[in-house]
Wavefront OBJ file of the C-alpha trace (Angstrom):
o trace
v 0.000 0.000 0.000
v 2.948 1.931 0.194
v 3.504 2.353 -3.073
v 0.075 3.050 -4.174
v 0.349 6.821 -5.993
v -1.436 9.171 -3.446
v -3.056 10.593 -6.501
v -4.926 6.947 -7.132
v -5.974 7.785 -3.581
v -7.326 10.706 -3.366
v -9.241 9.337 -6.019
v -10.742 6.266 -4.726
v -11.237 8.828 -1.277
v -14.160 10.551 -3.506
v -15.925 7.339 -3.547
v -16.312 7.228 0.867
v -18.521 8.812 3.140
v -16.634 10.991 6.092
v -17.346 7.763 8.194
v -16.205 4.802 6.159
v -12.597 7.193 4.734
v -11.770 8.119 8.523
v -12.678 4.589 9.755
v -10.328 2.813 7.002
v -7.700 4.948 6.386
v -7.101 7.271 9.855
v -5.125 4.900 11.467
v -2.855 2.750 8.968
v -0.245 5.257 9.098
v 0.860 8.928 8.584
v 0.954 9.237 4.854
v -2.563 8.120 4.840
v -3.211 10.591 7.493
v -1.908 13.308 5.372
v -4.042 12.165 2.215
v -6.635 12.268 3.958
v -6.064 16.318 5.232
v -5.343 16.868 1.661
v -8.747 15.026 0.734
v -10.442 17.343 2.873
v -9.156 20.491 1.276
v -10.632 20.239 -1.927
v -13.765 18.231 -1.133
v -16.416 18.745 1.560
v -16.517 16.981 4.747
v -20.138 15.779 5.449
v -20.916 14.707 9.265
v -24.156 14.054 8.907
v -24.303 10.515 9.130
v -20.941 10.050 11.407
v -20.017 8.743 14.437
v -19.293 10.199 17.268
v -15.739 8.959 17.066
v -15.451 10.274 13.410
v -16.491 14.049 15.085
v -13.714 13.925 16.988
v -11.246 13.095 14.433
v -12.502 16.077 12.305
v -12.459 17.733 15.656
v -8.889 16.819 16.671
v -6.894 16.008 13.607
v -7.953 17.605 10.535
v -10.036 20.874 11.684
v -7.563 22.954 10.454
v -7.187 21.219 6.725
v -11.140 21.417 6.121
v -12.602 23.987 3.766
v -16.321 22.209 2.963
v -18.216 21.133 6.232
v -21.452 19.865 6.373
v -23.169 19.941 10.119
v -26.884 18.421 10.844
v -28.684 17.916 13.737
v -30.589 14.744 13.355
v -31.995 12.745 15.239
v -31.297 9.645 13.483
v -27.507 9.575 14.502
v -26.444 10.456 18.440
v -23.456 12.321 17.550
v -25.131 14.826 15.912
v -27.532 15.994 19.241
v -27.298 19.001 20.580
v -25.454 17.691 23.948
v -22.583 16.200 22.203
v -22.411 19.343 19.597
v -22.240 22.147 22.599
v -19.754 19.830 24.161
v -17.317 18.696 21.759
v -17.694 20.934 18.448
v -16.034 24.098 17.929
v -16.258 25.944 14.732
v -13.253 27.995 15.541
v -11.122 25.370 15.540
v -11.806 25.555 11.269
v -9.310 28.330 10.808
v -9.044 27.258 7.325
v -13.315 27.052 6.654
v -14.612 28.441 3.651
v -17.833 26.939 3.383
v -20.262 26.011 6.183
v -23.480 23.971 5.982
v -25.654 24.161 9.124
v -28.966 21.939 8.959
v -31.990 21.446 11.548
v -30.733 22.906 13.822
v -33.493 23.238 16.775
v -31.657 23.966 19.803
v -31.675 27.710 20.772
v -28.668 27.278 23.502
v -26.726 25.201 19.666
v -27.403 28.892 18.265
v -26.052 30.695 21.327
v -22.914 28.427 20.358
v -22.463 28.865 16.684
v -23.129 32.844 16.531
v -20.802 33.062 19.286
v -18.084 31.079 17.021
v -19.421 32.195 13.979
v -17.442 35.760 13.980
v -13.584 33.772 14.328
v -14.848 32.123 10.867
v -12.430 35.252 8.763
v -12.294 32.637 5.822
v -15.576 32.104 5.212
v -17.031 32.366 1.814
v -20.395 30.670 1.429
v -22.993 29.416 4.714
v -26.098 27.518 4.054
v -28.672 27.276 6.480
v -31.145 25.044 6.051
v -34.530 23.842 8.456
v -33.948 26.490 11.862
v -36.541 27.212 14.014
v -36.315 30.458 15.236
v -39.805 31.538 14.306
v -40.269 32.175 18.004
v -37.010 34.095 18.986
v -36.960 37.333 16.957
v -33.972 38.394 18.463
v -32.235 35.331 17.829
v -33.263 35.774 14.514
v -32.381 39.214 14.046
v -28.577 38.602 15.843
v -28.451 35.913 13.316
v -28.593 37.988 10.222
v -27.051 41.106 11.417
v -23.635 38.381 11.995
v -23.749 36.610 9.011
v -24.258 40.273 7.187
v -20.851 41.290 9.326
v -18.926 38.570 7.782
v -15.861 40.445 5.907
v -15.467 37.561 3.039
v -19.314 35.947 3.095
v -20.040 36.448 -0.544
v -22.920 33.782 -0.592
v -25.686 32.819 2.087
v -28.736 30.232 2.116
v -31.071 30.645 4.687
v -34.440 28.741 5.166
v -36.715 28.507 7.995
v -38.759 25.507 9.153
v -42.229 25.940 8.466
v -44.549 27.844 10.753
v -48.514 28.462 11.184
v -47.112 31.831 12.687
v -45.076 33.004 9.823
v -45.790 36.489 8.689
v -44.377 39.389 6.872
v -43.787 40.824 10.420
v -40.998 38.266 11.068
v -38.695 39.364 8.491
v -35.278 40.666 10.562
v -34.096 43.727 11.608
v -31.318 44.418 9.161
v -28.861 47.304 10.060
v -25.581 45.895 9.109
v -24.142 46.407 5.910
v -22.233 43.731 3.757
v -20.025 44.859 1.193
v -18.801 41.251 0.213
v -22.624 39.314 -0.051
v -23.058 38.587 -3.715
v -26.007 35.915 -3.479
v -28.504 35.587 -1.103
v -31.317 33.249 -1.058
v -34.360 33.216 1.731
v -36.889 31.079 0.526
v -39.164 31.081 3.273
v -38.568 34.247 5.093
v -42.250 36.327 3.466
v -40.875 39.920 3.055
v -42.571 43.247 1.245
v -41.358 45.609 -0.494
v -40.467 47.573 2.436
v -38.269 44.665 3.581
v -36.890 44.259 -0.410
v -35.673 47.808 -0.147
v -33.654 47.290 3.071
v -32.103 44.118 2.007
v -30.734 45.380 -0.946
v -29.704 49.382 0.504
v -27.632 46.651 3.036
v -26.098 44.476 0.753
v -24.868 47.173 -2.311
v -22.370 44.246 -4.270
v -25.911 41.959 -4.005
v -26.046 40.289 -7.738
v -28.460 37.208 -7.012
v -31.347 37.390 -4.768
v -33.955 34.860 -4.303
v -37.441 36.184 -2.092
v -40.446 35.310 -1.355
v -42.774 38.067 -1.013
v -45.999 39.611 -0.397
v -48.519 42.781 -0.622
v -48.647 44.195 3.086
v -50.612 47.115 3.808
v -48.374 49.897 4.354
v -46.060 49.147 1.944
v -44.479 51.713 -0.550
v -43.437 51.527 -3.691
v -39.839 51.386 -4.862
v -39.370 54.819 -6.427
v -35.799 54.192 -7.154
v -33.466 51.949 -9.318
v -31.938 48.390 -7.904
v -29.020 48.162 -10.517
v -27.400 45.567 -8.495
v -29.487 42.455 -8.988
v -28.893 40.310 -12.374
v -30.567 37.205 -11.332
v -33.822 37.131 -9.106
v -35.580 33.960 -7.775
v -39.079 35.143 -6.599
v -42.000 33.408 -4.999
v -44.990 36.315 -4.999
v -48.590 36.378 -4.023
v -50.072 39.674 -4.735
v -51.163 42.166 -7.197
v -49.732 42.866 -10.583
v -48.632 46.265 -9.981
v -46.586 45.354 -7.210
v -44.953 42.756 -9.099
v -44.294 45.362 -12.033
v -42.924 47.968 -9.931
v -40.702 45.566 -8.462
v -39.573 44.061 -12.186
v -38.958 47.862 -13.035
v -36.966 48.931 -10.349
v -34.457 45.685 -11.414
v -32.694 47.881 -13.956
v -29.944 45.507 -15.043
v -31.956 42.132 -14.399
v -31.102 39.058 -17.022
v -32.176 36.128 -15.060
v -35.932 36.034 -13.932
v -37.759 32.624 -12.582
v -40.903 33.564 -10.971
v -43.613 31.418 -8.915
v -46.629 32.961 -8.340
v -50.279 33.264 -7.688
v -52.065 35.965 -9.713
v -55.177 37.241 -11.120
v -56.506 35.212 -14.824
v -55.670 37.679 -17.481
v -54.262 37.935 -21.020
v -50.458 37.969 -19.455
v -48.591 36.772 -22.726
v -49.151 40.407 -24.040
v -48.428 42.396 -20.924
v -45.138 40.295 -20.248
v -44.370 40.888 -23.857
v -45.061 44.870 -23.379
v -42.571 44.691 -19.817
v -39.789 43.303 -21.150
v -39.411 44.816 -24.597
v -40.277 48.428 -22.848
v -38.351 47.961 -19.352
v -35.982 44.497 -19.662
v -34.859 43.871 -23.111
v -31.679 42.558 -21.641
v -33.536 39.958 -20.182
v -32.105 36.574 -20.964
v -34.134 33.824 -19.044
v -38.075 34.075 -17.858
v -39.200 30.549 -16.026
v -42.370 30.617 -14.219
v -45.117 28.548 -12.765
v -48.321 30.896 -11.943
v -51.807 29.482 -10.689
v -54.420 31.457 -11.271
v -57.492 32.920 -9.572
v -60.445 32.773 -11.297
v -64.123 33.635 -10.176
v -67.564 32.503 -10.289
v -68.929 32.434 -13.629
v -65.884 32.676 -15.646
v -65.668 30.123 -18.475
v -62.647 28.626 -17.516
v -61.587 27.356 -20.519
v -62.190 29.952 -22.500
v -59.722 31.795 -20.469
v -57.353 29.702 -20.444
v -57.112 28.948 -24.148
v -57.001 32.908 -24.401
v -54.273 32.914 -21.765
v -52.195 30.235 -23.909
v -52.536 31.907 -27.139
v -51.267 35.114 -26.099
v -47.939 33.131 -25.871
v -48.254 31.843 -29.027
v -46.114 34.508 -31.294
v -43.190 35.904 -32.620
v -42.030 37.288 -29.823
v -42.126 34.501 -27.350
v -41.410 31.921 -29.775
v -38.995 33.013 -32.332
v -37.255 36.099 -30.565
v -36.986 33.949 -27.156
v -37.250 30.728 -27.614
v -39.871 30.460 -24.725
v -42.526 27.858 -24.631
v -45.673 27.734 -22.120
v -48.333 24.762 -21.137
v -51.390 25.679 -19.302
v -53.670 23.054 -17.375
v -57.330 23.995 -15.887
v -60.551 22.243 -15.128
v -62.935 21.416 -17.419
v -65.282 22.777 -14.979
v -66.898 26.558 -15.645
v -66.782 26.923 -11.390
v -64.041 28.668 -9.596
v -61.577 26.245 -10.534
v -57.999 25.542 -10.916
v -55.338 26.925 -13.962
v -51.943 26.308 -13.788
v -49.595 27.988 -16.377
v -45.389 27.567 -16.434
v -42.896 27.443 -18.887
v -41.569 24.726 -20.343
v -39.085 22.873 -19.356
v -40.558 23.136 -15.669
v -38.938 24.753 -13.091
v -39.814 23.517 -10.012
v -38.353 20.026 -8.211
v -42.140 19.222 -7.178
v -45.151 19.075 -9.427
v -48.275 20.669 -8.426
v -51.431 19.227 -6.617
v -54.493 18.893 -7.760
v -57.631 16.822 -6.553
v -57.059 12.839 -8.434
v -60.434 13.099 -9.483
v -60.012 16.513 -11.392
v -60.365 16.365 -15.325
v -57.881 18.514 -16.138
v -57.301 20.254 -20.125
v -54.042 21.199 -21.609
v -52.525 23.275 -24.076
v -48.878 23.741 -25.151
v -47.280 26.090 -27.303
v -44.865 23.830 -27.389
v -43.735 21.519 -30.108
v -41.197 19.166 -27.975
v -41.951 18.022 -25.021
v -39.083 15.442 -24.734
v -37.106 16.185 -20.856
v -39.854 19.100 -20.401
v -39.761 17.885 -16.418
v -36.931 16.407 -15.626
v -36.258 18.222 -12.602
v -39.422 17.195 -10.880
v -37.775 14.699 -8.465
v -41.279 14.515 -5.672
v -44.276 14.040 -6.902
v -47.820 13.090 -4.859
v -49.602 10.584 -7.524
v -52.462 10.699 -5.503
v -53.283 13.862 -6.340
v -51.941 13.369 -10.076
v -55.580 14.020 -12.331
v -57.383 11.420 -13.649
v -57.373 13.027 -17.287
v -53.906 11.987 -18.877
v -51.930 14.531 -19.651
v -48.992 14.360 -21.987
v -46.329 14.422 -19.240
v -43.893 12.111 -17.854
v -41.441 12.123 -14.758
v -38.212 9.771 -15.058
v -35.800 11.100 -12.449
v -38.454 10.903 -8.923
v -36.762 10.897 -5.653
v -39.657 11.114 -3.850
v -43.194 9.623 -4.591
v -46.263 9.444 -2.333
v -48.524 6.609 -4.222
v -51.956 4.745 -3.401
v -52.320 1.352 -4.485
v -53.904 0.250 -6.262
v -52.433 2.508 -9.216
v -54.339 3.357 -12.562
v -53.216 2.201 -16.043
v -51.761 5.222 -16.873
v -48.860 4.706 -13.763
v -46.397 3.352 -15.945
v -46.703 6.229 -18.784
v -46.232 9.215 -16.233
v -43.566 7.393 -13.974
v -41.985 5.298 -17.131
v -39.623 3.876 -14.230
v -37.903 4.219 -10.525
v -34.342 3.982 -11.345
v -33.795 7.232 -9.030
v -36.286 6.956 -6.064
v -35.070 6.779 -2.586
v -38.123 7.501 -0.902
v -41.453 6.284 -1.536
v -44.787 6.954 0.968
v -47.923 4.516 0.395
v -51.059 4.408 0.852
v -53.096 0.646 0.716
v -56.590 1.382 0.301
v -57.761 -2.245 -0.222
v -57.759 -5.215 1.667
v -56.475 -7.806 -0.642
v -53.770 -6.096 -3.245
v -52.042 -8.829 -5.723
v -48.262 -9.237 -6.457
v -48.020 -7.666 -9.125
v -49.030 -4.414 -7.839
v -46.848 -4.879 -5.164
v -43.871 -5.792 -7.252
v -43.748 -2.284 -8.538
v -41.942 -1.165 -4.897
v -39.137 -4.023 -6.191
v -38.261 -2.521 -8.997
v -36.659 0.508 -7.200
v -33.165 -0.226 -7.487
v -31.925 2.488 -4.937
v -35.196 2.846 -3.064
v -33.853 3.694 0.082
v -37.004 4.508 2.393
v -40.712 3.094 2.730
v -43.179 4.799 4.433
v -46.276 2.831 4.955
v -49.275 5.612 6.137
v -52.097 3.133 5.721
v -52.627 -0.158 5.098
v -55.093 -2.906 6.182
v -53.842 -4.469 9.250
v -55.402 -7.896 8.299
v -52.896 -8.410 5.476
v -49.856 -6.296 7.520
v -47.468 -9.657 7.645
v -48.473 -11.024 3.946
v -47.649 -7.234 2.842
v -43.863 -7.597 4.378
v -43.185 -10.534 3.263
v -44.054 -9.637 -0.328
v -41.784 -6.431 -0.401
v -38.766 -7.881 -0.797
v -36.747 -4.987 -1.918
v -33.029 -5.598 -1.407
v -32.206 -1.496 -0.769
v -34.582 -0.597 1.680
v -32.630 0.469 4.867
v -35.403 2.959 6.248
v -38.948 1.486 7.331
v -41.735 3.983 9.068
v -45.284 2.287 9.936
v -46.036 4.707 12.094
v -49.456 5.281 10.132
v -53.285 3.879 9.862
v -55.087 1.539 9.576
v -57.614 1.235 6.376
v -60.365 1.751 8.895
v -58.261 5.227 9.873
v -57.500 3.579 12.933
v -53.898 3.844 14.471
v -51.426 0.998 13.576
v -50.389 -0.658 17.057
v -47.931 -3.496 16.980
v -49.230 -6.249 19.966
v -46.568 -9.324 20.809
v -48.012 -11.221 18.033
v -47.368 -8.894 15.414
v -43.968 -7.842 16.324
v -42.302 -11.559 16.639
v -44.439 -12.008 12.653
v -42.720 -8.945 11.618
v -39.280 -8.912 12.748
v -38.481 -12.234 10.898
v -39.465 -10.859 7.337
v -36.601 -10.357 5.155
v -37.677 -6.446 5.280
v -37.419 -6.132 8.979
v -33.864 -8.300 8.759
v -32.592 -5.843 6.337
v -33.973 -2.399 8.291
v -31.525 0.015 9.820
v -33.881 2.382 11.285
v -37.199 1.408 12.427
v -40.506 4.039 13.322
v -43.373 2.027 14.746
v -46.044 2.586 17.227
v -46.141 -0.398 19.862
v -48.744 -1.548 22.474
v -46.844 -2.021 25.291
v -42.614 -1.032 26.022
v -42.446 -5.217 26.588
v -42.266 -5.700 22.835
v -39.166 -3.870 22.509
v -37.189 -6.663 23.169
v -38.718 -8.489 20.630
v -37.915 -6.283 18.171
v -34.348 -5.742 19.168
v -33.458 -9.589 19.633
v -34.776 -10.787 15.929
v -33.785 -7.707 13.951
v -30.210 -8.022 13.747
v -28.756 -4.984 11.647
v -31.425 -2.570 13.528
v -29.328 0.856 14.418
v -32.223 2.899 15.821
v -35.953 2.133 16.639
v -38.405 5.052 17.083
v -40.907 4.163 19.086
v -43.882 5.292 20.560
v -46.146 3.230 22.801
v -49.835 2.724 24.151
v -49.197 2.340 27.208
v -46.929 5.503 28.008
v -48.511 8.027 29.706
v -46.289 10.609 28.730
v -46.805 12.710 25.826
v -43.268 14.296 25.535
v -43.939 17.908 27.218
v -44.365 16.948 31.295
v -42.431 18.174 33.609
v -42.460 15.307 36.125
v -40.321 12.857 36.459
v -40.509 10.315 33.143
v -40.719 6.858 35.058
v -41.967 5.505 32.225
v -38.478 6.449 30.213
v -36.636 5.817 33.149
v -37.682 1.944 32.994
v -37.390 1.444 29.719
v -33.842 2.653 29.237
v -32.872 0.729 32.745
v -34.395 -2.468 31.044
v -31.429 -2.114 27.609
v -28.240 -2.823 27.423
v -25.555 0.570 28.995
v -24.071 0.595 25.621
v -27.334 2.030 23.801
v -28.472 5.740 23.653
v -31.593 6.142 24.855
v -33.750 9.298 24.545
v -36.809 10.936 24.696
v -38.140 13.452 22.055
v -39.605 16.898 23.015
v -41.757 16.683 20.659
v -43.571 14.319 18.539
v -45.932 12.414 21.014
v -43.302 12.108 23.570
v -41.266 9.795 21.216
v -38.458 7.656 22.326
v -35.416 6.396 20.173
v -33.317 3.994 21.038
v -29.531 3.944 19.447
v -28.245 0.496 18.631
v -24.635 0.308 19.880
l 1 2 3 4 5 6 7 8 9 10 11 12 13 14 15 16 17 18 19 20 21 22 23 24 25 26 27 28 29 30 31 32 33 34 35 36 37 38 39 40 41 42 43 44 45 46 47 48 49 50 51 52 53 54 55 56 57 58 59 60 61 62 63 64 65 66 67 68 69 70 71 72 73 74 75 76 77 78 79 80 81 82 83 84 85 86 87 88 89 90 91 92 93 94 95 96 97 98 99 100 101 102 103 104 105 106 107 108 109 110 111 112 113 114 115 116 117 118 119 120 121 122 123 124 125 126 127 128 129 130 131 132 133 134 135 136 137 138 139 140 141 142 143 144 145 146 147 148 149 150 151 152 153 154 155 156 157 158 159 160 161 162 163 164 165 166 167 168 169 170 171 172 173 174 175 176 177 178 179 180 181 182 183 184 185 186 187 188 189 190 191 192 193 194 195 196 197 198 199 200 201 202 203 204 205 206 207 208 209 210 211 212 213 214 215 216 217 218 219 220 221 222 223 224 225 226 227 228 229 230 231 232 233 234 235 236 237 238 239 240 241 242 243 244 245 246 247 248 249 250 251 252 253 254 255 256 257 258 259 260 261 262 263 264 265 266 267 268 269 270 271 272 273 274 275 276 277 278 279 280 281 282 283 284 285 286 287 288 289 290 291 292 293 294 295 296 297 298 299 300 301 302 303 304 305 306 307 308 309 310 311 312 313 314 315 316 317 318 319 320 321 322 323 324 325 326 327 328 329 330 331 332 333 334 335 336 337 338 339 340 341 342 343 344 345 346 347 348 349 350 351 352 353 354 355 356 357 358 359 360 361 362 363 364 365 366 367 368 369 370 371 372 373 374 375 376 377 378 379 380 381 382 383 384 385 386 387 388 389 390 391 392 393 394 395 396 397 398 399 400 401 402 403 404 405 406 407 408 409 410 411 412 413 414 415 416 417 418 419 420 421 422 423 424 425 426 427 428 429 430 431 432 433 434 435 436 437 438 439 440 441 442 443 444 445 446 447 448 449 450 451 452 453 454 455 456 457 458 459 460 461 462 463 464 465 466 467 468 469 470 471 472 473 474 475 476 477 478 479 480 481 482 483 484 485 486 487 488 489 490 491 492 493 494 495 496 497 498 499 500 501 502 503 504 505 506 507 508 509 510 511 512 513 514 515 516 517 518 519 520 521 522 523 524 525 526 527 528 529 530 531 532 533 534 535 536 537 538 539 540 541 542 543 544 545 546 547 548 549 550 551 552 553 554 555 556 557 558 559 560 561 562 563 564 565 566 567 568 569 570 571 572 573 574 575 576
């Protein structure tokens, strides 16, 4: 091994997770030791899925050789708590960090930690921050921004909040720093106004990139002045149309434009045509996926066929090479119209109700790879009417057997899915329909959210997908009654070749006894969620949780054992 080229290494090193290269390699010798700091220079060091071991490596040996990190905490993998995070993980130890992914991070005293750290980070080019919740802590929120805009070298910065029933324009932050190195900012979920547009980009003058989602708000003003800055903007907009204009107009110098919106049904072909050839004739790209309103007594598809038509020139088709579908109901109620250009934009495909009958018009002549960056769809709310569309590179599917015939011409095949949530809404389903979750090759995930309990065992036993690592039938019954696994139904389950083959395990349980039955017959099991019928706790008392208390005294010292704040009082239970 000696003589191996450290090039050929550093090459078969791009093939390994964080884990399995620091496991192997970390302690053959020094040169391997070395490759590996060099490895980490040029490609990015992911510690998601590490252990805790692994954390401190990156920690203690090769913190200062790391330019690409990648920080999550999940659940699914102990090292990556909070506790062991605030104890053992120091960003300023990174001296040599350039680009810094932070994701789910929950903890508020985690947050204390990082912005604290964040500052001694002088190297630092790009952060992405993905899945916070700090909906609640405006302060937090505001520190958090006002430090990342104080960065001296941040030129790029990602930043997406967890979803909230409370989120409202009023939660956009306080900005009164100014960054003269941010280049590209993206805040997909923060909802802003104009009022908020205006101070992000008076605080960030070099901004070039900027992706929004904003509103109308009462109160809001106008921009009366020129934004020269931005070249490429990445809006999500519910409003008027002439807030939307005013906002296109103020974007002097704008060449990039994808747009997702919900508007008003009106002849928009023309007055898109009239914006950009009187205000953005240096516009280069326009992508967009708009529903539309429409009202009572409209003729829908009237409208719509009048909608697609005024796309149908010179201008959008000659000069600009820009192509449009539109979809509605055949309905004449207040209905549903969806128009976007072609191919589509977005990495999910809208919703509509399965049993809508849907119309569609293109002004487009090839439709070959028109949605190839769809990768989650929801069939079950796919319409019934088939539509000339077809989705080859899915991720994510949520499906309910049994399937129509036109399954296999939308989804031509599953070479790509790693996730796939079902629905069984009959009580006897054949092989063949269940064969179709076998010919995933890399499905990595199966959700089961109902299925009839009478046929739970003959259902495992006929999935028989090699690549399934992730099982979660933590769902209902067909009767909408809550899955619950008795004694019985455990020992059936845990010898089916999909229970021998599952890493991580989500199931709802009668009693805490028939935990040991799961964890003595399924051998490569790394972590069961579990929540039980008999535990009185639902995750938020503040009494002493006998209940935990005897479960975790009952395993084994070596496994990690702990109770969720949150979903139903939870408890996972960490394989070791």
């Amino acid at each position: 091994m000696q003589d191996f080229p450290g090039e050929l290494w550093l090459m078969i090193f791009k093939y390994l997770s964080t884990e399995d290269l620091l496991h192997t390699f970390h302690s053959l010798n020094q040169r391997h030791r070395n490759l590996i700091a060099e490895h980490f220079q040029y490609n990015a060091v992911n510690l998601r899925s590490t252990s805790e071991s692994s954390c401190h490596l990156c920690c203690s040996y090769y913190s200062s050789s790391i330019r690409k990190l990648r920080l999550c905490q999940s659940f699914d993998y102990p090292s990556q708590t909070s506790s062991f995070l605030i104890q053992h993980f120091h960003l300023n130890r990174f001296t040599s960090l350039q680009s810094l992914s932070l994701e789910h991070i929950e903890s508020s005293t985690m947050w204390q930690e990082i912005l604290s750290q964040i500052n001694e980070l002088q190297n630092l080019t790009h952060l992405c921050i993905r899945q916070v919740n700090v909906y609640n802590n405006r302060e937090t929120l505001n520190s958090m921004f006002n430090q990342l805009w104080s960065l001296p070298k941040l030129i790029y910065v990602y930043f997406d909040l967890k979803h909230s029933k409370e989120k409202s324009s009023e939660q956009f932050p306080a900005l009164n720093t100014i960054s003269l190195s941010l280049k590209h900012v993206e805040l997909p979920s923060l909802t802003c106004n104009l009022n908020d547009v205006h101070i992000i980009c008076h605080h960030t003058p070099c901004l070039e990139i900027l992706s929004l989602n904003c509103v109308n708000s009462v109160g809001s003003q106008l921009i009366q002045y020129e934004i020269g800055q931005i070249k490429k903007f990445r809006l999500v907009f519910n409003g008027e149309w002439s807030v939307l204009i005013n906002l296109l107009q103020s974007m002097t110098n704008l060449e990039h434009f994808i747009l997702t919106a919900t508007l008003p049904i009106s002849d928009d072909g023309h007055r898109w045509r009239r914006l950009i050839s009187e205000h953005r004739p240096n516009l280069k790209v326009f992508q967009f996926v708009i529903h539309y309103q429409t009202v009572e007594r409209q003729n829908t598809s009237v409208l719509a066929t009048r909608l697609v038509n005024s796309f149908n020139n010179a201008f959008w088709l000659t000069e600009h090479h820009w192509c449009v579908r539109c979809d509605w109901q055949r309905l004449n109620a207040p209905n549903y119209v969806c128009l976007y250009t072609l191919p589509y934009i977005l990495d999910q495909f809208y919703e509509c109700a399965s049993n809508v009958l849907l119309e569609s018009q293109t002004t487009c002549v090839q439709n070959h790879q028109s949605y190839d960056r769809v990768n989650s769809l929801n069939y079950s709310y796919f319409p019934t009417v088939s539509l000339p569309i077809s989705f080859s590179t899915l991720k994510t599917l949520v499906l309910t057997l049994p399937i129509d015939n036109r399954f296999q011409t939308v989804i031509p095949n599953l070479n790509e899915l790693r996730h796939i949530q079902l629905y069984i809404e009959e009580n006897e389903i054949d092989d063949q329909r269940l064969n179709l979750l076998n010919t995933a090759p890399c499905l990595y995930k199966l959700t089961l959210k109902k299925w009839p309990s009478s046929t739970t065992c003959e259902v495992y036993e006929r999935i028989t997908n090699a690549s399934i690592r992730k099982l979660d039938l933590y769902g209902t019954s067909s009767t909408n009654c809550l899955q619950c696994f008795d004694y019985k139904r455990c020992e059936a389950f845990s010898r089916t070749t999909l229970a021998q083959q599952c890493e991580k395990l989500t199931i709802r349980l009668e009693t805490h006894e028939d935990i040991s039955v799961l964890l003595s017959n399924m051998k490569n099991l790394r972590l069961l969620v579990v929540r039980c019928a008999n535990d009185p706790c639902s995750g938020e008392s503040e009494f002493p949780d006998k209940f935990f208390q005897q479960i975790k005294s009952q395993l084994p010292s070596t496994y990690i054992v702990f109770r969720e704040a949150r979903s139903f009082g939870k408890i996972r239970i960490w394989i070791q």
